[in-house]
C-alpha positions in Angstrom: 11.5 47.2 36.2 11.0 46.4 32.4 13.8 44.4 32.2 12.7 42.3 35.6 9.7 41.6 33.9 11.3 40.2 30.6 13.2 38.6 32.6 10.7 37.0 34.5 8.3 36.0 31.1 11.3 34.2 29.8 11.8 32.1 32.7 8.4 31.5 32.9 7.9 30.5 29.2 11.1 28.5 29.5 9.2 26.3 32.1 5.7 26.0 30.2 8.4 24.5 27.2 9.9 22.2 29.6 6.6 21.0 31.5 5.4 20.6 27.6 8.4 18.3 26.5 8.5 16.1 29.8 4.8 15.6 29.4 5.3 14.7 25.8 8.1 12.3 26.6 6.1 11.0 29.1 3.2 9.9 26.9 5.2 8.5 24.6 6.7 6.0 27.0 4.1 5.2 28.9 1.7 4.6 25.6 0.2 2.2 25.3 -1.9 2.0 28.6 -4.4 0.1 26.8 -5.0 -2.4 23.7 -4.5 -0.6 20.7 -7.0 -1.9 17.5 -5.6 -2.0 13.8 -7.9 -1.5 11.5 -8.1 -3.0 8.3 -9.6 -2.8 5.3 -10.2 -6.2 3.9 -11.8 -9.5 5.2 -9.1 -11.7 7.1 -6.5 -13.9 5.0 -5.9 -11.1 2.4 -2.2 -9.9 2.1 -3.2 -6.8 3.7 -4.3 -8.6 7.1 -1.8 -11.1 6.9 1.0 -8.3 7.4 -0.9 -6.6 9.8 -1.0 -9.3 12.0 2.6 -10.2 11.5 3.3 -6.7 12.6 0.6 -6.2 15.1 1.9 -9.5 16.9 5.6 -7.4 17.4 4.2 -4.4 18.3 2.1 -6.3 21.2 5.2 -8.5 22.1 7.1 -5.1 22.5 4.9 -2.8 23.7 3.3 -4.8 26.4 -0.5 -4.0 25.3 -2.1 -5.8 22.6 -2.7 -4.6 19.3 -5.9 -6.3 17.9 -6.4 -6.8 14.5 -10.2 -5.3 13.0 -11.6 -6.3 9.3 -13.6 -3.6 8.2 -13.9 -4.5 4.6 -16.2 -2.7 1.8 -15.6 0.4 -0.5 -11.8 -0.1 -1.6 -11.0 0.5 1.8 -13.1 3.9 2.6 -15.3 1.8 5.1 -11.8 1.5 7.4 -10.2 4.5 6.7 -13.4 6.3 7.6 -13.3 4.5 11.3 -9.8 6.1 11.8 -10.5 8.9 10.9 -13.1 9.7 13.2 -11.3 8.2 15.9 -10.1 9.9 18.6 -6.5 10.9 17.7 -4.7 9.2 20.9 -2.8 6.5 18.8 -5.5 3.4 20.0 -7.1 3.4 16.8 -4.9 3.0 13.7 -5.1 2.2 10.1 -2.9 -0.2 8.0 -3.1 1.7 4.6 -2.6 0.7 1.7 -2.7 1.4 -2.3 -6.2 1.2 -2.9 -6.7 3.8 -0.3 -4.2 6.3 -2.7 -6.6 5.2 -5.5 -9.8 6.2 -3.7 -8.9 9.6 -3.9 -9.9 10.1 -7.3 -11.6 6.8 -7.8 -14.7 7.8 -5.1 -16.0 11.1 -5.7 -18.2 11.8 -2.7 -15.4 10.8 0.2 -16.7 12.1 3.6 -12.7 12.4 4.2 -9.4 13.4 2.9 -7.4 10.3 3.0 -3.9 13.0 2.4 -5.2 15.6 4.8 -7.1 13.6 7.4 -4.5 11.0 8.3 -1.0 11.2 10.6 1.3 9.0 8.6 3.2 6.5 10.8 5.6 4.3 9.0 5.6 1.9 5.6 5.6 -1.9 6.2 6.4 -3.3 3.3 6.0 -2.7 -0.5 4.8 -6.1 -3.0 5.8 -6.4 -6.8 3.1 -7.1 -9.3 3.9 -9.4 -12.4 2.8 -9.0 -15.7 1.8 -12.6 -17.0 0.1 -14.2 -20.0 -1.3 -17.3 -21.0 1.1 -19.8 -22.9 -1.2 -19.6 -25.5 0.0 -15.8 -26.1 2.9 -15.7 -28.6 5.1 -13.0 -26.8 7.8 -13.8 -24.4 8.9 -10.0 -23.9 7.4 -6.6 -23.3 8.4 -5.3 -26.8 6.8 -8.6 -28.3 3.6 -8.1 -26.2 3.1 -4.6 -27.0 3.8 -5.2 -30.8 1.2 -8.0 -30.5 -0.9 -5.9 -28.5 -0.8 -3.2 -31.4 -1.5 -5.9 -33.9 -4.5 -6.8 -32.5 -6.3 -3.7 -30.7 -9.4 -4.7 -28.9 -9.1 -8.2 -29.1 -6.5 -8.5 -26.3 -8.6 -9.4 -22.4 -6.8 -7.7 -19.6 -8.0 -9.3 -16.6 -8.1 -7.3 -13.3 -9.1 -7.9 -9.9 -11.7 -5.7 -10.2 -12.3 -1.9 -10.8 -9.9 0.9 -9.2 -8.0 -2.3 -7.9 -4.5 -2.3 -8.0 -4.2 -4.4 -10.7 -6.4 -2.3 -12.7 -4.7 0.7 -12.3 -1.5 -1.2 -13.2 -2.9 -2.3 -16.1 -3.8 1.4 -17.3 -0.3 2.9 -16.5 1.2 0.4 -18.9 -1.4 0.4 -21.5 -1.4 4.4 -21.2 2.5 4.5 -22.1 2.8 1.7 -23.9 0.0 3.1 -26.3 -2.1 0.1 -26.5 -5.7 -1.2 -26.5 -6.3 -3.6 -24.1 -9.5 -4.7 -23.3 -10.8 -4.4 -19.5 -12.2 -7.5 -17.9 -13.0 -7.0 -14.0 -13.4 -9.4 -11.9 -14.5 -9.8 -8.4 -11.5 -10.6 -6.8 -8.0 -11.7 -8.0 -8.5 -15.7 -7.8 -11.8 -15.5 -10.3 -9.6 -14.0 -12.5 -6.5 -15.7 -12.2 -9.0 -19.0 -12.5 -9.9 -17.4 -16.5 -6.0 -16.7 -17.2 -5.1 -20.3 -16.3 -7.7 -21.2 -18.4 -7.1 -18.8 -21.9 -10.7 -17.3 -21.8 -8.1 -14.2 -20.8 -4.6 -13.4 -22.0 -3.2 -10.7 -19.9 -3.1 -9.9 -16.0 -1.1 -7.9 -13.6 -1.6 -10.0 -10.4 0.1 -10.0 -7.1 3.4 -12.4 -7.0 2.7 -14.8 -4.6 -0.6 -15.7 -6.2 1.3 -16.4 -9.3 4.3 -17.5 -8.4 4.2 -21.2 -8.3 1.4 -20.9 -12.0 4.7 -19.1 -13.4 7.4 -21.8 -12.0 5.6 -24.8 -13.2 4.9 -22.6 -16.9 1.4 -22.5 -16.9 1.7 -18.9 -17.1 4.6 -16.8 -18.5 5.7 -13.8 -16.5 6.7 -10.7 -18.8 7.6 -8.5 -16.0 7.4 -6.9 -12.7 6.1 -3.6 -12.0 8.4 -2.2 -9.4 11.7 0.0 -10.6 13.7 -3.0 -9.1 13.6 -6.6 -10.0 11.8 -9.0 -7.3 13.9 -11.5 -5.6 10.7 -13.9 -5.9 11.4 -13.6 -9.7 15.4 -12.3 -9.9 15.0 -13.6 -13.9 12.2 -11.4 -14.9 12.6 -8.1 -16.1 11.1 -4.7 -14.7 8.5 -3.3 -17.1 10.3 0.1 -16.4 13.3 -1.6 -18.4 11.2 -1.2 -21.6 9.0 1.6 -20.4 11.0 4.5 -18.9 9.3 5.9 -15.4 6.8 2.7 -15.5 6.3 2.0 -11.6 3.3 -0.1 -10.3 3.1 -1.8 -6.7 1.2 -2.7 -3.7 2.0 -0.7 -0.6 1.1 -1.0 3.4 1.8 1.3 6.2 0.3 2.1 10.0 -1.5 5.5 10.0 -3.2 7.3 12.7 -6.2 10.2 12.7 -4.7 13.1 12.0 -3.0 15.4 15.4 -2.0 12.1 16.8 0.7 13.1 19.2 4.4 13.6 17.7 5.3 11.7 20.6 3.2 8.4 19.3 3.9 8.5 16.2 7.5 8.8 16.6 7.6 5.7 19.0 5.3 3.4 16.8 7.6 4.4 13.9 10.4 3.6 16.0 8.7 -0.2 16.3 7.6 -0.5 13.0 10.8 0.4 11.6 12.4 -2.9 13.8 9.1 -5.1 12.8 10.0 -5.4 9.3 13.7 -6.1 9.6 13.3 -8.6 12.6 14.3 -12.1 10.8 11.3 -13.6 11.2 9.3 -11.0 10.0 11.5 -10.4 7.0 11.7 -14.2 6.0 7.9 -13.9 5.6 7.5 -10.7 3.8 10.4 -12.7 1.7 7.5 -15.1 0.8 5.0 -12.9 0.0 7.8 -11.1 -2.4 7.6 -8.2 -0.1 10.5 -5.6 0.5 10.1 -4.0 4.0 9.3 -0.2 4.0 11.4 1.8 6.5 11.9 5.5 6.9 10.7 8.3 8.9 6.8 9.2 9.0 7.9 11.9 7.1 8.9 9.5 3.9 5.6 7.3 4.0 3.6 10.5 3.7 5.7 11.7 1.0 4.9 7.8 -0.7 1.2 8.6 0.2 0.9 11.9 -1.4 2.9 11.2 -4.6 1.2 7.6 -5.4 -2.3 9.4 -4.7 -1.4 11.9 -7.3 0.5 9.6 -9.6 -3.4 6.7 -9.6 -4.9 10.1 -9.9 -3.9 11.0 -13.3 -4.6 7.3 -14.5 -8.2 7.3 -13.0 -9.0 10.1 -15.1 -7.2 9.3 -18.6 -8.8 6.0 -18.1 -12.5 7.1 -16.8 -12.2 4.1 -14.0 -15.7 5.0 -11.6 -15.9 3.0 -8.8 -18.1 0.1 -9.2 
């Protein structure tokens, strides 16, 4: 008798597991049944939205639901995050993350959200160099020059950023925190203000996104030192890595798809699946090309492992530097 009934609780736990896999395999091909909104956390035409809409074209081209694109800008990206977050987590309302939302950890102190704890990672999309650059006017052509000209003048050396807890910021913080030298802050509101005042020498310093400097560096109004990623950028294949004078130096802009956290394993794993193919499709790629991007593709698994360790690496520059949110 004891045996029969064993017997018969296996079996019928074997049949709850199977009903439980088939419905999960069905989700994940019949999702999506509906359109599916992006959020994102800047106003339209910023990198961040252009890629999203280069990627949220492919996933409605191959998906057959379309996969709108939403601007919630404000608060370094809390304002979108927080919509996700709150969504329901069914894989309809996503988030196209990015650095600053690593930063906000630390950078915000009263977050209604953990941006680590409260999101499903999906996949990477692509990952953008920054370039050190100076103004002509500087006389250093090299990181070693720049820091010892940096150190010969402490405090009278403008560092312009695109603002506070911005990814140029913080870039600006990692180097001047191992590099061991004073640079002085200047925030602006937005990258082109202060791109405007290194053009013109009321600045000498900036760490500013490639594409926006690019064509200033090619025709030599601007000299680029460096890139910040551990790899040189084919935008710039002659410019050095800062890492290749400062050991462990690493600064970029990163984007990815997240969902609410419990989003079904099934979603995630298909939209991973998609993503993955979005940022090697050729025309895809030849774009992120321009925008000196190199396309992000693992498992959901890898971009949470990027998410945790950059929010823990922007967390100990936040503090050594004091950055509060402005």
């Amino acid at each position: 008798m004891i045996r029969r009934r064993i017997l018969a609780l296996t079996l019928m736990f074997a049949v709850v597991a199977f009903g439980l896999n088939a419905i999960g395999a069905a989700t994940a091909q019949s999702y999506p049944t509906r359109p599916v909104r992006l959020i994102v956390g800047v106003a339209a035409g910023a990198t961040n939205d252009l890629i999203a809409r280069l990627i949220g074209q492919y996933l409605s081209e191959h998906l057959g639901q379309q996969f709108i694109i939403e601007n919630r800008p404000g608060a370094g990206g809390n304002i979108a995050a927080e919509v996700v977050v709150n969504a329901p987590p069914d894989g309809y309302t996503l988030l196209h993350a990015t650095t600053g939302n690593a930063i906000s950890v630390t950078l915000y102190e009263k977050l209604k959200f953990n941006f680590v704890h409260d999101m499903a990672p999906i996949a990477g999309t692509v990952l953008t160099p920054l370039v050190m650059e100076v103004h002509p006017a500087v006389p250093a052509k090299t990181i070693p020059e720049f820091i010892a000209y940096a150190r010969a003048n402490p405090g009278r050396v403008n560092m312009a950023s695109a603002g506070n807890g911005t990814a140029p910021h913080v870039a600006g913080e990692l180097f001047k925190m191992m590099a061991g030298v004073n640079l002085v802050h200047v925030p602006y509101r937005g990258s082109a203000p202060a791109l405007t005042d290194l053009l013109g020498g009321q600045v000498q310093v900036t760490f500013d996104p490639v594409p926006a400097s690019i064509e200033y560096i090619r025709s030599g109004r601007l000299r680029a030192l460096a890139v910040t990623t551990a790899i040189r950028s084919e935008a710039l294949p002659e410019v050095p890595t800062v890492a290749a004078f400062l050991q462990g130096y690493e600064a970029s802009n990163w984007w990815g798809v997240c969902g609410p956290k419990n989003t079904p394993a099934e979603i995630v794993d298909r939209l991973n699946k998609e993503i993955n193919a979005a940022v090697v499709d050729p025309k895809i790629k030849a774009r992120l090309a321009d925008l000196g991007g190199i396309p992000l593709r693992g498992s959901p698994a890898d971009f949470g492992k990027l998410i945790a360790e950059e929010t823990e690496k922007w967390a100990k520059v936040v503090k050594f530097a004091g950055i509060k949110a402005e």
